[in-house]
KETI-426962 format. One record per residue (C-alpha): residue number from 1; residue in three letters; x, y, z. Coordinates in Angstrom, 1 decimal, padded with zeros to 4 digits. Layout:
<rs>
     i    aa       px       py       pz
   NUM   ALA        X        Y        Z
...
</rs>
This chain:
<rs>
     i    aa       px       py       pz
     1   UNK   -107.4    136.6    121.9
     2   UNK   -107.0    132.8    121.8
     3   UNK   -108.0    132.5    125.3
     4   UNK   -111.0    134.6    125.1
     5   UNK   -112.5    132.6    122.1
     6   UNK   -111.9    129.3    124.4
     7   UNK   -113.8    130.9    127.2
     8   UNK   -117.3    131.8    124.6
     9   UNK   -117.0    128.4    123.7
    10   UNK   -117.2    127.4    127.2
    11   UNK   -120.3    129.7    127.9
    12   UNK   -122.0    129.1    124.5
    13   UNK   -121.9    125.3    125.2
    14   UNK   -122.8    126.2    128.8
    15   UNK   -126.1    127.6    127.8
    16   UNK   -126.8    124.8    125.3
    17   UNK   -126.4    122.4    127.9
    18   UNK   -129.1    124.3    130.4
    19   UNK   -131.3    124.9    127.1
    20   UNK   -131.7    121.5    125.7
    21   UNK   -130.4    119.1    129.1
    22   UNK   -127.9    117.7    126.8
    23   UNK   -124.3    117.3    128.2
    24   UNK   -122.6    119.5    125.5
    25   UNK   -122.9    120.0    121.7
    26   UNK   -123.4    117.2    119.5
    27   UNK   -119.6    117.8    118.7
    28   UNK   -117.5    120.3    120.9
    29   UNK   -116.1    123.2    118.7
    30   UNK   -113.0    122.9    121.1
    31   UNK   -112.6    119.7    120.8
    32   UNK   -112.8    119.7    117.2
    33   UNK   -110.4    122.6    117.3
    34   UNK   -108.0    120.4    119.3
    35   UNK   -108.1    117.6    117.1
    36   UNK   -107.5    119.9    114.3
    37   UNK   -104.4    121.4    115.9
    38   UNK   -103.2    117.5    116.9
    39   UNK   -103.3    117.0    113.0
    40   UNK   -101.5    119.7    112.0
    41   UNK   -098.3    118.6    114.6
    42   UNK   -095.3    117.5    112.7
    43   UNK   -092.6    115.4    113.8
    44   UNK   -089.5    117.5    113.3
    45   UNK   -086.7    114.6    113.6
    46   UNK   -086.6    110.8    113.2
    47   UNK   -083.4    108.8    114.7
    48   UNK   -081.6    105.8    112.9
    49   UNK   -079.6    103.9    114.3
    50   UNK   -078.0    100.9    112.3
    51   UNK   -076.5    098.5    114.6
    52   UNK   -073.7    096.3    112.5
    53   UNK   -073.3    092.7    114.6
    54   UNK   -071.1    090.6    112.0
    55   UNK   -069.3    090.9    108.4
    56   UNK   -068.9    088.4    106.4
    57   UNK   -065.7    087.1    107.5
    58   UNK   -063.1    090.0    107.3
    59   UNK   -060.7    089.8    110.1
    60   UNK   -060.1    093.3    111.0
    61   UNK   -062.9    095.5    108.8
    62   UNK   -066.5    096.6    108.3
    63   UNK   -067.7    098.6    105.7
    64   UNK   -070.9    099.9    103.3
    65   UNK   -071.2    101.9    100.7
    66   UNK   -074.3    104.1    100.6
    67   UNK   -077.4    104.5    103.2
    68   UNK   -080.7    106.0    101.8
    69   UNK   -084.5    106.4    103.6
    70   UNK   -087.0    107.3    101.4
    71   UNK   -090.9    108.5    102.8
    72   UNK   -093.6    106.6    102.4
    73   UNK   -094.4    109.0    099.4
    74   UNK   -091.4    107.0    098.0
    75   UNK   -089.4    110.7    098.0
    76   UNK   -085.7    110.1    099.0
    77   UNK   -084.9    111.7    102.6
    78   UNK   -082.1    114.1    102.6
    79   UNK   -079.6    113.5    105.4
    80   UNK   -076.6    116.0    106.1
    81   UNK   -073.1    115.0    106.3
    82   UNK   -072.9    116.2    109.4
    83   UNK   -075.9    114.6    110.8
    84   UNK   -073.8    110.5    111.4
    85   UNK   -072.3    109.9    113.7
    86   UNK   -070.6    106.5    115.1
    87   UNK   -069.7    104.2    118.4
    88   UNK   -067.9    101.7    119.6
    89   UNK   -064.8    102.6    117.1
    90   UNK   -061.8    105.3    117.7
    91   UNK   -061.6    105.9    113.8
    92   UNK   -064.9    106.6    112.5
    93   UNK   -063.6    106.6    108.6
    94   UNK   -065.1    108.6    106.4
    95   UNK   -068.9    108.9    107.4
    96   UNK   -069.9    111.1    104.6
    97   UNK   -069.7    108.6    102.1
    98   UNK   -072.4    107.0    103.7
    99   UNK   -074.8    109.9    102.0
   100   UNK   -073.1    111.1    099.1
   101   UNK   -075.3    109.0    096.3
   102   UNK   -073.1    107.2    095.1
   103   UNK   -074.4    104.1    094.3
   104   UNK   -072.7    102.4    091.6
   105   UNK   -069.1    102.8    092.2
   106   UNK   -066.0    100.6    093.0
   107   UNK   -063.8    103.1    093.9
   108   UNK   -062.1    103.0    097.4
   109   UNK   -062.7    106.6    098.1
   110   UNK   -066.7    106.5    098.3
   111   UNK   -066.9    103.5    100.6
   112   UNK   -067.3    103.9    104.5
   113   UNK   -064.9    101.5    106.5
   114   UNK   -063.8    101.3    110.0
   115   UNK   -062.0    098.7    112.6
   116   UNK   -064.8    096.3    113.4
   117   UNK   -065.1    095.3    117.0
   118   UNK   -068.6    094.2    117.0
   119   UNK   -071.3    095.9    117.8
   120   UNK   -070.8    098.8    115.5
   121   UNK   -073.4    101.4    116.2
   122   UNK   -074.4    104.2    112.9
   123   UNK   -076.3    107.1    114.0
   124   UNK   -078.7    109.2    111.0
   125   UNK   -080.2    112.3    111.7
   126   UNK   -083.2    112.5    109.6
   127   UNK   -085.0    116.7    109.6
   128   UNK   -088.6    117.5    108.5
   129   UNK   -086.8    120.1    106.9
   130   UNK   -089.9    120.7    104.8
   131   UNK   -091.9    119.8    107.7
   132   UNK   -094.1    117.7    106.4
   133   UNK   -097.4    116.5    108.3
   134   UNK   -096.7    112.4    108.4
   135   UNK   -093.4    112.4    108.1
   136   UNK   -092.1    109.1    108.2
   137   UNK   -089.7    106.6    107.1
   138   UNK   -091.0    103.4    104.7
   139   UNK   -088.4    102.3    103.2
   140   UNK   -084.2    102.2    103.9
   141   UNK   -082.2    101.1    101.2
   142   UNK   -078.4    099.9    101.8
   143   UNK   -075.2    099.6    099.7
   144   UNK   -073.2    096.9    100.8
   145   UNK   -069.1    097.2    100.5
   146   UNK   -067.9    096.8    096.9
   147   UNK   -064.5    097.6    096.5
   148   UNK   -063.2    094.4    094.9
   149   UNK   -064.7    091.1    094.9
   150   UNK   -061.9    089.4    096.9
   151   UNK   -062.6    092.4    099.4
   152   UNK   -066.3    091.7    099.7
   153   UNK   -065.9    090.4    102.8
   154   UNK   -065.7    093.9    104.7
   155   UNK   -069.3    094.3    103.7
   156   UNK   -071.4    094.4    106.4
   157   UNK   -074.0    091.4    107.3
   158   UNK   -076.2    090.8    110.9
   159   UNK   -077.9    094.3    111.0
   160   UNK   -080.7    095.6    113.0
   161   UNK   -082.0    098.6    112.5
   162   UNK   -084.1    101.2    115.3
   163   UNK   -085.9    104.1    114.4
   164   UNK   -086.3    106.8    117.5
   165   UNK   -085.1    103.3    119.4
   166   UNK   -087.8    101.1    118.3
   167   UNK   -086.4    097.6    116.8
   168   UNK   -088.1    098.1    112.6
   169   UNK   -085.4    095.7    110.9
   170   UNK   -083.1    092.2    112.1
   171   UNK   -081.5    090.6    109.6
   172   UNK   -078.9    089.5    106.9
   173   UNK   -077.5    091.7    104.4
   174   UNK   -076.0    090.9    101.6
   175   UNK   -072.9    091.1    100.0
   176   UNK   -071.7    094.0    097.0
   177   UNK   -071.6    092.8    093.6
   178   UNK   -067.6    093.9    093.3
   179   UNK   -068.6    095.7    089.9
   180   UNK   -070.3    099.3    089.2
   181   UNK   -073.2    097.8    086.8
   182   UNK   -075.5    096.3    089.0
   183   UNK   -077.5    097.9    091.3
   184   UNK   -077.2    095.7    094.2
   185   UNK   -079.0    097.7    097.3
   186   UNK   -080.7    095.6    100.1
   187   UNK   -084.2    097.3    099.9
   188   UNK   -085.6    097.2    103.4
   189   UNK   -089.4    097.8    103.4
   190   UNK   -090.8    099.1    106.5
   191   UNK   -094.5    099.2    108.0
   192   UNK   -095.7    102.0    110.0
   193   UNK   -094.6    100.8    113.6
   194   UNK   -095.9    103.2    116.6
   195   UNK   -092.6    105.2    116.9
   196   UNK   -092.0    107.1    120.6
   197   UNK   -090.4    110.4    120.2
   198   UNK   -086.7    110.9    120.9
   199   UNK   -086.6    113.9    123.6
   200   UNK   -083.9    113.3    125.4
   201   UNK   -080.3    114.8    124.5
   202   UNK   -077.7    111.9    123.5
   203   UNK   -076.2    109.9    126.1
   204   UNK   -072.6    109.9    125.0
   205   UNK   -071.6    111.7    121.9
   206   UNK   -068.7    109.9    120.4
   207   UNK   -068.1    114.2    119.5
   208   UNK   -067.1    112.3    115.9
   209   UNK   -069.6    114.4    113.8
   210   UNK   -073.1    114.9    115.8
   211   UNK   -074.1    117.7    118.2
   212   UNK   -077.5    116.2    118.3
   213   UNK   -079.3    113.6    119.8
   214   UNK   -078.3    110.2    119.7
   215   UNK   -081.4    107.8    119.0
   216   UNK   -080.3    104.8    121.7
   217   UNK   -081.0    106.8    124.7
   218   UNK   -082.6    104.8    126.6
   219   UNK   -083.7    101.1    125.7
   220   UNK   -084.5    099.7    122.4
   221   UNK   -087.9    098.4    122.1
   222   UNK   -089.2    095.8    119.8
   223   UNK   -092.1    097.2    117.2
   224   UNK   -094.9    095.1    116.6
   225   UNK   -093.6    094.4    112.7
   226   UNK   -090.3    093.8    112.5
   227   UNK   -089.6    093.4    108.9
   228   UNK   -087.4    090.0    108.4
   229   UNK   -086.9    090.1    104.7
   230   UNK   -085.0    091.9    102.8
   231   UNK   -085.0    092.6    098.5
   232   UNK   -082.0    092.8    096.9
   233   UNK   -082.8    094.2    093.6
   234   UNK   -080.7    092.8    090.9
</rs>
């Protein structure tokens, strides 16, 4: 049926064109149909990848406590447990806490550590589960390690972040509070780089937690606005 519609397009702007001399219609149906159809395309998946390059000065450790990405209607982004995943360590720790929303909170049990041989790589799984025409990723807020203040130093520091393997985000985070008043998240504003799509399946699953594709597969490229600053709200 679809086809069939295309084709009287064709032949209606076929006999406009003999009709009138003009090339086509002032605006092709089809191609307004297409462009239609191009707006309604949704992207289904974005890939994160945190890339941890120092701490700030533990020997042996890096750790956070919470990860969030938020669209740019400022609407938190859901990510699934089971959607991190981790290289470059054989103990991943306990990834989930990364997700779990627990922001203000000393307690050992909700922070994400593992043995730090540099660079660490963190892999997020974002789903359009709504999907969502636009959807993107503005901002990505991070909870530094907060255990104890004398163990502050686990908290990670040199990040750079990639979305679908374009470079977004290079810089210095910084430390946890060591207390469960303050809100202390590094709020990482984003602009809206050109993004390529990830279509390729991951290149080596660290078989940790994902079954899905891994956003470094192939080589990071630098976005136009990479986003140097970072807000620590108080």
């Amino acid at each position: 049926m679809l086809q069939q519609e295309k084709e009287n397009l064709v032949n209606l702007e076929k006999k406009y064109s003999e009709l009138t001399g003009a090339l086509g219609f002032p605006v092709s149906p089809i191609s307004m149909k297409e462009q239609k159809d191009a707006s309604l395309q949704v992207t289904p998946t974005l890939y994160v990848t945190m890339e941890i390059l120092s701490n700030w000065g533990h020997p042996g450790q890096v750790g956070l406590r919470e990860v969030q990405f938020f669209c740019p209607q400022s609407q938190k982004l859901y990510v699934s447990p089971h959607d991190l995943d981790i290289r470059n360590t054989d103990q991943p720790g306990n990834l989930a806490a990364l997700v779990n929303g627990k922001t203000k909170t000393t307690k050992v049990r909700h922070m994400w550590t593992c043995p730090f041989h540099p660079p660490v790589q963190l892999y997020f799984i974002i789903r359009n589960v709504e999907r969502s025409p636009g959807f993107n990723i503005s901002r990505i807020k991070i909870w530094n390690y907060n255990h104890r203040i004398n163990d502050l130093d686990v908290g990670a520091r040199h990040v750079r972040l990639y979305v679908n393997s374009t470079l977004v985000f290079e810089g210095e985070l910084e430390k946890g509070s060591g207390n469960q008043v303050f809100d202390y998240n590094n709020s990482i504003e984003l602009q809206e780089p050109h993004l390529p799509e990830c279509t390729s399946p991951s290149p080596v699953s660290s078989g940790h937690s994902l079954q899905d594709c891994s956003p470094l597969d192939h080589e990071p490229q630098e976005s136009n606005s990479i986003i140097k600053n970072v807000k620590k709200k108080k």
